[in-house]
Each structure stands twice: as C-alpha cells, then as structure tokens.
N, C-alpha and C positions, 0 to 999 in steps of 0.2 A: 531867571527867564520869566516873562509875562504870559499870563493866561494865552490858550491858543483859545481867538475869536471863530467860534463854530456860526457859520452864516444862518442867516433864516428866512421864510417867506415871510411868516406873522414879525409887524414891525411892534407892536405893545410889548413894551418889556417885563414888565407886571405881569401878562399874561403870559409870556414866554418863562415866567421864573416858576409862574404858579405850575405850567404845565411840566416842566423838565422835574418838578420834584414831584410829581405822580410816578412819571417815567420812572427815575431814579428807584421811587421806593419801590415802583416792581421790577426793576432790574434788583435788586438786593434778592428777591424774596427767588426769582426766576434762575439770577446765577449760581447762587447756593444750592438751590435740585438739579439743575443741567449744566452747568458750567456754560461760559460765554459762547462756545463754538454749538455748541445743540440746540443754544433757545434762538429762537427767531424773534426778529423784529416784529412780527404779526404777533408773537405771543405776549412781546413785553407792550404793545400797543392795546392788544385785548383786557390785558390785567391792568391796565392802568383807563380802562374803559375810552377808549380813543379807538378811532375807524382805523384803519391800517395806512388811510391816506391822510389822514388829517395829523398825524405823530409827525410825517415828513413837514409839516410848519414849524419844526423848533429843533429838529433835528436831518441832516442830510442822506448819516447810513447808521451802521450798529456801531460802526468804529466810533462813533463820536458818541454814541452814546458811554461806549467804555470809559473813551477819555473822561466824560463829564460826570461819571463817578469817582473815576480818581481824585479830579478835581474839587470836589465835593468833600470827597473823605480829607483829602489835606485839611481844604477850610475848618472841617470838623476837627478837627483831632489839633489842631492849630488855637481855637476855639477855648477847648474842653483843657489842654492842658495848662493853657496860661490862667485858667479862671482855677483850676485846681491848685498849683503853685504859688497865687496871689501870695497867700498867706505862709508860708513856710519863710519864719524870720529867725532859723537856727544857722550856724554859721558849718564850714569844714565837711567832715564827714558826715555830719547830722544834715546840712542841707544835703549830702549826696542823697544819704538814703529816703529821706523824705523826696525828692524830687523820684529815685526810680517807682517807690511804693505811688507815688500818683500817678508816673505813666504806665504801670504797669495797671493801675484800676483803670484806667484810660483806654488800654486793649480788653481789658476783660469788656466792656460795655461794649467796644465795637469788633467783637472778634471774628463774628463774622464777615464786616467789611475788611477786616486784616486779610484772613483764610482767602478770602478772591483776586483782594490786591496781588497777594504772595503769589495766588496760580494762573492767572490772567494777565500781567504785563509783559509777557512776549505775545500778547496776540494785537498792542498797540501796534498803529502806522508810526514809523520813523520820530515825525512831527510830532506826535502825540507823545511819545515814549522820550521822546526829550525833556518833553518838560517834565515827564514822573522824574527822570531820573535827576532834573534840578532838583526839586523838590525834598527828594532822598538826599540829598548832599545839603539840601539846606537846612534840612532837619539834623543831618549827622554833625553838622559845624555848630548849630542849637545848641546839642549832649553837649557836644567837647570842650564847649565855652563852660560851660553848668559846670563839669567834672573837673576842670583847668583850677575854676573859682573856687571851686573846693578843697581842694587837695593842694592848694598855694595857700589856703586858708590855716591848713595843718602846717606848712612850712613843709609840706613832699614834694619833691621835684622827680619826675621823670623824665624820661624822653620822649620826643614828641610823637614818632612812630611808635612807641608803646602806648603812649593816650589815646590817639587816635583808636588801636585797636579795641581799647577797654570801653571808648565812646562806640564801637560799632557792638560788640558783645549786648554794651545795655538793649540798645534795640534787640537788635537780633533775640536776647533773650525774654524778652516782654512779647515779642511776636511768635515766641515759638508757644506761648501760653494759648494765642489763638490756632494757629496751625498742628499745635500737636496736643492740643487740648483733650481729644477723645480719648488719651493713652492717663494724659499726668493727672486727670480728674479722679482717677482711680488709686489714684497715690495719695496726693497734695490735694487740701482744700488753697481756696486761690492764698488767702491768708500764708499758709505753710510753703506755697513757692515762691513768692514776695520776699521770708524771711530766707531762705536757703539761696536763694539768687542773688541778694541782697550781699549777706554774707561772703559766698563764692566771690560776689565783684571786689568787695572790701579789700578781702583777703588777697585776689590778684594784683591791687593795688601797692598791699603792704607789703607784697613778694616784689611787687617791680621796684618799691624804695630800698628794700634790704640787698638785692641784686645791683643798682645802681651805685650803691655805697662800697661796694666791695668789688666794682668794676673802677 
C-alpha cells in the first residue's frame, strides 16, 4: 500500500519536510510523557516552536500527525536495518542469528519509537491504520524470507504455518525489548537478551525439524 498523501496549505516541499520533522521529533518527546490522547496539538506545535496556527500548513489534525510518525518510523527502521545487514556474509543459521542480533540493536536505538508504535495504533483513522498494518505484514514477509533462506540453507524444512510463527516471534520478541524493557533491564544486559532469545528461536526451530521428521 502507497504512503497516504496528507494535504497541505504550504506548497514548498523542502519546507514541508523541514517542518514535519520538528513536529515529529516533539511528538516523540511529547508521546512518551502523555501518550497520544493527553498531549494536544497546541503542545506539540509549541515544542516544536510553531504558532498553534501556522503547524495547520503541513499538517490538517493530530491524526495525521500519528500517521506521519508511523510513517517515519517504518522509513527508519527500513533505513537502519538494511545498512546493518549489508555485511553479514555467513550463510544458514549463522546468517539467522546475525540478522536477529542486528534487529534486535535496531529496537534498542529506537525503543522508544517502538513503546508508542505498540500503544498508539488503535488511536489511527481506518485510512491511516491500513497502511500500519501493510507495513506490519511487509516487514513480517521481510523476516520470513531471511528465516526461509536460512534454515533451506541448513537443508531444514518446516512447514509453512510454523515459519511463519517463528518469523512473527522474532519480531515480537525484539519489540518486547522496547515495550517491557523497564522489567528485563534488571535481569538481561541488552547483550545477554540477544543471546537467550537468539537461542530460544534456534532451539524452536530445531524442535520444529525434529517434530516434522517424526510426523
């Protein structure tokens, strides 16, 4: 699904870029203390030093501003992990786990654009929230390509409903590093959840090839 085109009064598009990533960066800073339904459009206008009337040239309500963090954060994290991954020229299970251990440094950098993602996309319009949820499926066909090329790399075959789950896990658990980070930081350095999660996946992989084989 194609970016939703948010209208504007200001026609400079340079200057529409420069100002929605003021916006943007004090919505991060604003979501994180009040969550998206407390902070007002007046406060993210203020902190990003704009009149409360002049923010409406590049923006129409607060929904689109949501939107245009989302859309933000994909580009980012789109960005960040293919420039991380360049280099990993090991084949099988060694490319798996070099591939989670990068997205997994990938969320710790933006954990807390994760932590909002997570608690903020039921407050998207319809519209808007279509395109997250492309977005989420396009990232999840991403993993499951990476994980497929891997594990065919070993010569392990599963099935496809079980890949799939093992391709949502890896997310899920790289995100739960941001979202429940205030609990596992007092356990795990990032380092020691990387290895144990790492392993965990490994390990449910080589349970689903020893399971398959004796189905």
């Amino acid at each position: 699904m194609k970016k939703v085109k948010i209208s504007t009064k200001t026609k400079d598009d340079g200057k529409i870029d420069e100002q929605r990533k003021k916006i943007l960066e004090s919505t991060l800073i604003l979501f994180k203390e009040k969550g998206y339904h407390r902070t007002t459009t007046r406060e993210i206008a203020q902190s990003a030093n704009m009149s409360s009337g002049s923010i409406y040239g590049y923006i129409n309500s607060k929904d689109d501003i949501l939107y245009l963090f989302y859309e933000a954060l994909y580009d980012k994290i789109n960005i960040m992990i293919n420039e991380k991954i360049r280099n990993i020229d090991c084949k099988g299970l060694c490319r798996l786990r070099s591939f989670v251990k990068e997205y997994f440094l990938v969320i710790d950098e933006i954990s807390d654009e994760t932590s909002i993602m997570y608690s903020e996309s039921r407050s998207l319009s319809e519209l808007h929230l279509k395109y997250v949820l492309s977005k989420e499926l396009e990232f999840s066909s991403y993993v499951n390509d990476i994980l497929l090329k891997s594990i065919q790399e070993e010569s392990i075959f599963i099935s496809e409903d079980k890949l799939s789950i093992v391709a949502h896990n890896i997310i899920v658990q790289g995100h739960m590093w941001a979202f429940r980070g205030w609990t596992l930081k007092q356990t795990f350095t990032l380092e020691g959840y990387i290895n144990v999660q790492t392993e965990l996946l490994i390990d449910s992989i080589v349970d689903c090839k020893s399971r398959e084989k004796e189905s």
